[in-house]
C-alpha positions in Angstrom: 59.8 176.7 95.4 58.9 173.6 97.7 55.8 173.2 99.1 53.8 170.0 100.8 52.3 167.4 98.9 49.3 168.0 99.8 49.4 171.2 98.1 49.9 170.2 94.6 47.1 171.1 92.2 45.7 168.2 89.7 48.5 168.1 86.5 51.0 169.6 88.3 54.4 167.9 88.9 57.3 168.0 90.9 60.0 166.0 92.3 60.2 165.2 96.0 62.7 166.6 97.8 62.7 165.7 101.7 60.6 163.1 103.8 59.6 162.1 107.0 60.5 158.7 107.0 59.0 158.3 110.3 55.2 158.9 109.2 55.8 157.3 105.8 54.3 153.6 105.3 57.3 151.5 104.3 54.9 150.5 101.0 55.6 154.0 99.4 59.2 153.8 99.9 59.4 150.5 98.2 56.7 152.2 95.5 59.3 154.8 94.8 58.4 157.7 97.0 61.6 158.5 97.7 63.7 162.1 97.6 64.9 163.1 93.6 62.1 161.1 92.0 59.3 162.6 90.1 55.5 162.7 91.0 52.9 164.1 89.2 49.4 164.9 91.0 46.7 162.8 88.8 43.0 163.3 90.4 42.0 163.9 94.0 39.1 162.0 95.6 35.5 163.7 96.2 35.9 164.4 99.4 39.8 165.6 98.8 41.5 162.2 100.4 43.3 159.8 99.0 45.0 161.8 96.1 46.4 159.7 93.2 49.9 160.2 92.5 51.8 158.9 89.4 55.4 157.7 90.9 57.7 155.9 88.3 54.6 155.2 85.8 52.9 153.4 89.0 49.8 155.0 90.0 49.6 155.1 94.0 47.1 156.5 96.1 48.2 158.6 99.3 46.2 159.6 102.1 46.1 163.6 102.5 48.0 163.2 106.2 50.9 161.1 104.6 51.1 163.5 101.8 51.8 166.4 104.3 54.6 164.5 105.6 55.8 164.7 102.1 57.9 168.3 100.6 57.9 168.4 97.2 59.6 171.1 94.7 58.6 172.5 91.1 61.9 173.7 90.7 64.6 171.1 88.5 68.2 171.6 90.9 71.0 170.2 88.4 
């Protein structure tokens, strides 16, 4: 099932599966946000933006508009 980002509920995780590499800061990229790597959604801010992400044990905060540039999927494709 793949879904945006932005959509993830607080615990959940997943592993990215496609991104827009156009509306993606280059930073992420190097930070590991990058298609087959796991991310785990860890809190969301009061006001629902930034949302803190756990990438490769490296805590990184993304903005909600970047995050819905971002598809993600629960399910593990061997």
């Amino acid at each position: 099932m793949e879904k945006k980002l932005s959509d993830l509920k607080r615990g959940e995780k997943a592993y990215i599966s496609e991104i827009n590499v156009d509306e993606i800061p280059l930073k992420l990229l190097e930070m590991g946000c990058l298609p087959g790597n796991f991310i785990e959604l860890i809190q969301v801010a009061p006001f629902g933006d930034p949302f803190y992400f756990n990438i490769n044990d490296s805590h990184v905060a993304i903005r909600k508009e970047t995050a819905k540039q971002i598809i993600v999927s629960l399910e593990i494709k061997i």
